[in-house]
C-alpha positions as CSV (number, residue, x, y, z in Angstrom):
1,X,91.3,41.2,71.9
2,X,92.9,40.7,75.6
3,X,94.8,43.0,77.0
4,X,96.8,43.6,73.9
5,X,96.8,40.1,72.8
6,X,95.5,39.8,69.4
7,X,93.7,35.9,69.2
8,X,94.6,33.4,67.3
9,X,98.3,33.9,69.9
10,X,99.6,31.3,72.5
11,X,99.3,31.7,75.4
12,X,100.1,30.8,79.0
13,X,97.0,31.1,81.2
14,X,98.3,31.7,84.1
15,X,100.2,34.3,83.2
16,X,97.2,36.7,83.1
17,X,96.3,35.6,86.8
18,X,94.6,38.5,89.0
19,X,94.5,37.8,92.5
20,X,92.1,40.2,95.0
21,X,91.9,39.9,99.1
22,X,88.5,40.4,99.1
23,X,87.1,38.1,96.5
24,X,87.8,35.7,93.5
25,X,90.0,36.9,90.8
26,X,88.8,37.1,87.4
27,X,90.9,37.6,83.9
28,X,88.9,37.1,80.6
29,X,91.2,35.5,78.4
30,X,88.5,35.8,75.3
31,X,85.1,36.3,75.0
32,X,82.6,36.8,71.8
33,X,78.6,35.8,71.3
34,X,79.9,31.9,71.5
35,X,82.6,31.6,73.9
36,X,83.8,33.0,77.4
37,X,87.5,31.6,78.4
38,X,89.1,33.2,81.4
39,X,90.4,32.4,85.0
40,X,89.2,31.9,88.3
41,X,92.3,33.0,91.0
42,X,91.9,32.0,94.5
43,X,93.6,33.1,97.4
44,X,93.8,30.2,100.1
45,X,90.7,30.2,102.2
46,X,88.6,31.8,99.0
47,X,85.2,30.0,98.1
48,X,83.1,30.6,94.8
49,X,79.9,29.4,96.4
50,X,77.4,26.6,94.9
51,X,75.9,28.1,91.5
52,X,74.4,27.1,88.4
53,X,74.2,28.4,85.0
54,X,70.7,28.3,83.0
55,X,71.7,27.8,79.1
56,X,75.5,27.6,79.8
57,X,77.5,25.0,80.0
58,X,81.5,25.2,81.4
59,X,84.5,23.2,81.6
60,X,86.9,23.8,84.6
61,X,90.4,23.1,84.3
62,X,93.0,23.4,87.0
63,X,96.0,24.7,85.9
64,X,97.7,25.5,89.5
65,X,97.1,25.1,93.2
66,X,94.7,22.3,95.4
67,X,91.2,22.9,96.3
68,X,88.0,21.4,96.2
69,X,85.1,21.3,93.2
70,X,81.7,22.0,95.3
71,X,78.5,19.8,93.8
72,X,75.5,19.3,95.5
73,X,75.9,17.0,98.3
74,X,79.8,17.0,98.0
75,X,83.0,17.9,97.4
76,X,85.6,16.7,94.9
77,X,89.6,17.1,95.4
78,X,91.3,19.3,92.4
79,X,94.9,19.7,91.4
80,X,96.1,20.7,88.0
81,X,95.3,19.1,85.5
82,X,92.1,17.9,87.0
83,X,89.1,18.9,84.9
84,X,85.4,19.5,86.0
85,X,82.2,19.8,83.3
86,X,79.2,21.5,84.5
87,X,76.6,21.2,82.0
88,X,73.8,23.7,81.8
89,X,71.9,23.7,85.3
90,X,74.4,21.7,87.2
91,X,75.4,23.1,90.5
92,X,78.9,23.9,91.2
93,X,81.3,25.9,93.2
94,X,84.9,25.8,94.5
95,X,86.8,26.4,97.2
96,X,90.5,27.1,97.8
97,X,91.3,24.7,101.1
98,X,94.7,24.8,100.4
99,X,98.0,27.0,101.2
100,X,99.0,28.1,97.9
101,X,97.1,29.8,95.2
102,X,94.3,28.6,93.2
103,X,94.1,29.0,89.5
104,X,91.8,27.4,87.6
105,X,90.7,28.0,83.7
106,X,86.8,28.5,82.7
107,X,85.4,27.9,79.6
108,X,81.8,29.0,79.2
109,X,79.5,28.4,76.1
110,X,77.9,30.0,74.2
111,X,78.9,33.0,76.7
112,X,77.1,34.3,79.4
């Protein structure tokens, strides 16, 4: 359960957005043994630095704001509705280079 929400409900991502000055935003949307969903929120200039996951894959989905996806040895535009897999061990990262705020879904599996 997610603050209050009882799953299977729809639900607008983005409405459970959490913005911070000092860091990345976080919201868990759902999480068991098998599945982590929950949002990344970026203030502009905010920067989730190049990471990798050992025995987890993820799905990025941008539901609102610009930014770039950070892979090793580049960088790839995102705007809503863009989607980015990074499968277990694949670096990745993002940054909010933009002027608006950055909100982007992650799905993780099986959970971290």
């Amino acid at each position: 359960m997610m603050g209050g929400v009882r799953h299977p409900t729809p639900l607008r991502p983005e409405a459970y957005a959490v913005f911070r000055t000092d860091k990345m935003g976080k919201a868990t949307l759902f999480e068991s043994p098998r599945l982590l969903v929950g949002l990344n929120c970026f203030e502009p200039g905010q920067e989730h630095g190049l990471h990798a996951h050992a025995g987890t894959d993820k799905v990025y989905h941008v539901l609102a704001g610009r930014g770039v996806f950070l892979l090793e040895g580049r960088e790839e535009p995102m705007e809503p509705g863009v989607m980015l897999v990074a499968p277990d061990g694949a670096a990745h990262g993002i940054r909010n280079d933009g002027r608006e705020r950055l909100v982007v879904l992650a799905i993780l599996a099986p959970a971290p």
